[in-house]
N, C-alpha and C positions, 0 to 999 in steps of 0.2 A: 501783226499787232499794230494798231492805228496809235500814232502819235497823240500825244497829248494837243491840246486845241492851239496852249501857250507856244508850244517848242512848234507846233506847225503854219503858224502866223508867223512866226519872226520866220522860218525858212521860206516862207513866200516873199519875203521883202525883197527889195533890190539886191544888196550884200549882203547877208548873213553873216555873222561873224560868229564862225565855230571851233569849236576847242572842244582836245581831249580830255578825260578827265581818267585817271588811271588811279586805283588805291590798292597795294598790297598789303596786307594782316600781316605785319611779321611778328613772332609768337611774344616782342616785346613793345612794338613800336606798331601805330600806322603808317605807312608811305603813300603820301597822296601827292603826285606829281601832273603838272600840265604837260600838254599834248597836241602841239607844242606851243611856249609861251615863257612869260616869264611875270616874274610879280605876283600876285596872292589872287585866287578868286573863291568865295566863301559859296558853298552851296548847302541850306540848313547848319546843319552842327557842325561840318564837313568843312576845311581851307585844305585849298589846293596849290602850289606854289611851283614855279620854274624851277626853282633851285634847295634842296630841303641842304639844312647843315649838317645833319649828320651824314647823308649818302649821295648826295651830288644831284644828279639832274638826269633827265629820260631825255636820250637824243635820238630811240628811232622808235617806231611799230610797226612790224611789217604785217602785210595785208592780212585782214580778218573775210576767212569765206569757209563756209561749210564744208566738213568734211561729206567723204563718199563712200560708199562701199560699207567695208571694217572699218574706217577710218575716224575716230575724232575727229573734230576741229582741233589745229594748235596752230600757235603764235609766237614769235619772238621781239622779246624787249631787248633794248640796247641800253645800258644803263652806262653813263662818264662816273664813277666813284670819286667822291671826295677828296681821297684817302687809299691811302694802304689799307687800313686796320679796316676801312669801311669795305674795299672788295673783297679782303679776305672776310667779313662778315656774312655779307649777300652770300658768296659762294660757297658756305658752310653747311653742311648736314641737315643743320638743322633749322634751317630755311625751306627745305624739301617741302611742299606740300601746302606754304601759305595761300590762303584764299585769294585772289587779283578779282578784281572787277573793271570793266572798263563803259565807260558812255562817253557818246557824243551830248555833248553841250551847247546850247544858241546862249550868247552873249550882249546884253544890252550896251551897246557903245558909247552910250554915253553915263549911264550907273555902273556899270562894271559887275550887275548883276544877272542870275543864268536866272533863266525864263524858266519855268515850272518844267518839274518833271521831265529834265535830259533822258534820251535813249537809251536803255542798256544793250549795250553791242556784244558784250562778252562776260563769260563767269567759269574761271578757272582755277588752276594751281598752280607755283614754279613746282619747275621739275629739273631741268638739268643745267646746272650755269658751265658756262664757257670765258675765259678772261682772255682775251686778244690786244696783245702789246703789239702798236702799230706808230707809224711818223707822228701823230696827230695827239698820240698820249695812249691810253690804256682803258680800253672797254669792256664791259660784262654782259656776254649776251646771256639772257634766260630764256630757256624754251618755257612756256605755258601752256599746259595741254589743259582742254578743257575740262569739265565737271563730268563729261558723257566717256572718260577715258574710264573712270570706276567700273564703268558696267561689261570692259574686258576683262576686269582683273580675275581669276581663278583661285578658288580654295584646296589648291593642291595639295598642301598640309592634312586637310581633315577627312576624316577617315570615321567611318561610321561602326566605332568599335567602346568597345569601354573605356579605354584611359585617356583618347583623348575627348571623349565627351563628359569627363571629369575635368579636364584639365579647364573646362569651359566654364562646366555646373558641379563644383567640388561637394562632395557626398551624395550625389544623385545616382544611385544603384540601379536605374532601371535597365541597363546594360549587360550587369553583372548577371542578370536573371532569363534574360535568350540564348536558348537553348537550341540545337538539333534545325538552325536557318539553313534551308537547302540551296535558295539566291543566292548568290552574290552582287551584293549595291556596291556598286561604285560610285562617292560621292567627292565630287571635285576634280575629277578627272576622266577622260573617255573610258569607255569599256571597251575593253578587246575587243577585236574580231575573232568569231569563231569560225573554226577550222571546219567545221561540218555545212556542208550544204546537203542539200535536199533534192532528189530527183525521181526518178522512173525507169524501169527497164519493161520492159512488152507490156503483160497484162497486169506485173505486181509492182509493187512499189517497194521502195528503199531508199536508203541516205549513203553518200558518199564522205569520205574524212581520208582525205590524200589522194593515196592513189587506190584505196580499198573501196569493195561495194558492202555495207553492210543489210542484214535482210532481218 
């Protein structure tokens, strides 16, 4: 996807001055921290700040690159906590799952304003925090898997039967009334392997199931 003209002119300049710009959803508060930086930078409706008061400051991002194979993309923040009350916050249940976004940003050095339309580099979720008490003080790392990790998740629960297609769509009977279904659907989980294969003996045919020949 080609850069905006604004963000691709100031990266043609001699210096560039580029900043992260990182914002987590958390299900009460925004967290928009720089990347790295310190002091305020306003993008539209959006400030961004080195240091938020209520949860500290972002001191690392490790590298953003595609996953492969099965694999999502994921990422880790490094977040310094304010606070006691504030890492044990972050690192709470129920932080599981806030929306994170991340872009690169070009900076006018002498406004202190971002040039149109920064890069979005990333669009994810926290997932799992980690608190790492070390010489230096006490860190939160969060892993961030991205938005493409949904499309592993499996409906192993559901079951193509009546109660729990009520449990979905309560008084919807249409379950109640199949009758004498000779398949069996398996929905949300692999189907067995069956034990029967198929072969040939001289001129006739038959199936095999173990160690029998059936005719």
């Amino acid at each position: 996807m080609p850069l905006a003209p604004a963000m691709d002119a100031a990266l043609q300049g001699a210096a560039p001055t580029l900043v992260g710009l990182v914002e987590i959803e958390l299900p009460d508060y925004n967290l928009r921290l720089l990347a790295p930086g310190t002091g305020l930078i306003a993008w539209g409706d959006k400030v961004f700040t080195g240091a938020d008061p209520n949860f500290g400051v972002l001191a690392a991002i490790s590298e953003i690159s595609d996953g492969t194979g099965d694999e999502a993309p994921a990422i880790t923040l490094t977040l310094m906590p304010s606070s006691d009350a504030a890492a044990g916050l972050l690192a709470s249940p129920t932080m599981q799952g806030s929306p994170v976004k991340i872009w690169q940003a070009a900076v006018d050095r002498v406004s202190g304003l971002v040039y149109a339309d920064p890069e979005l580099l990333f669009i994810g979720e926290l997932d799992v925090p980690t608190i790492v008490s070390g010489p230096d003080g006490r860190t939160l790392e969060y892993e961030v898997v991205s938005v493409f990790e949904r499309l592993f998740e499996q409906d192993e629960g559901a079951r193509l039967v009546s109660g729990f297609h009520k449990s979905i769509w309560p008084g919807e009977l249409g379950f109640d009334f199949v009758t004498g279904v000779e398949d069996q659907i398996y929905w949300g989980v692999e189907a067995p392997k069956s034990a029967v294969s198929y072969g040939s003996s001289g001129a006739g045919g038959g199936r095999t199931t173990g160690n029998r020949y059936l005719v």
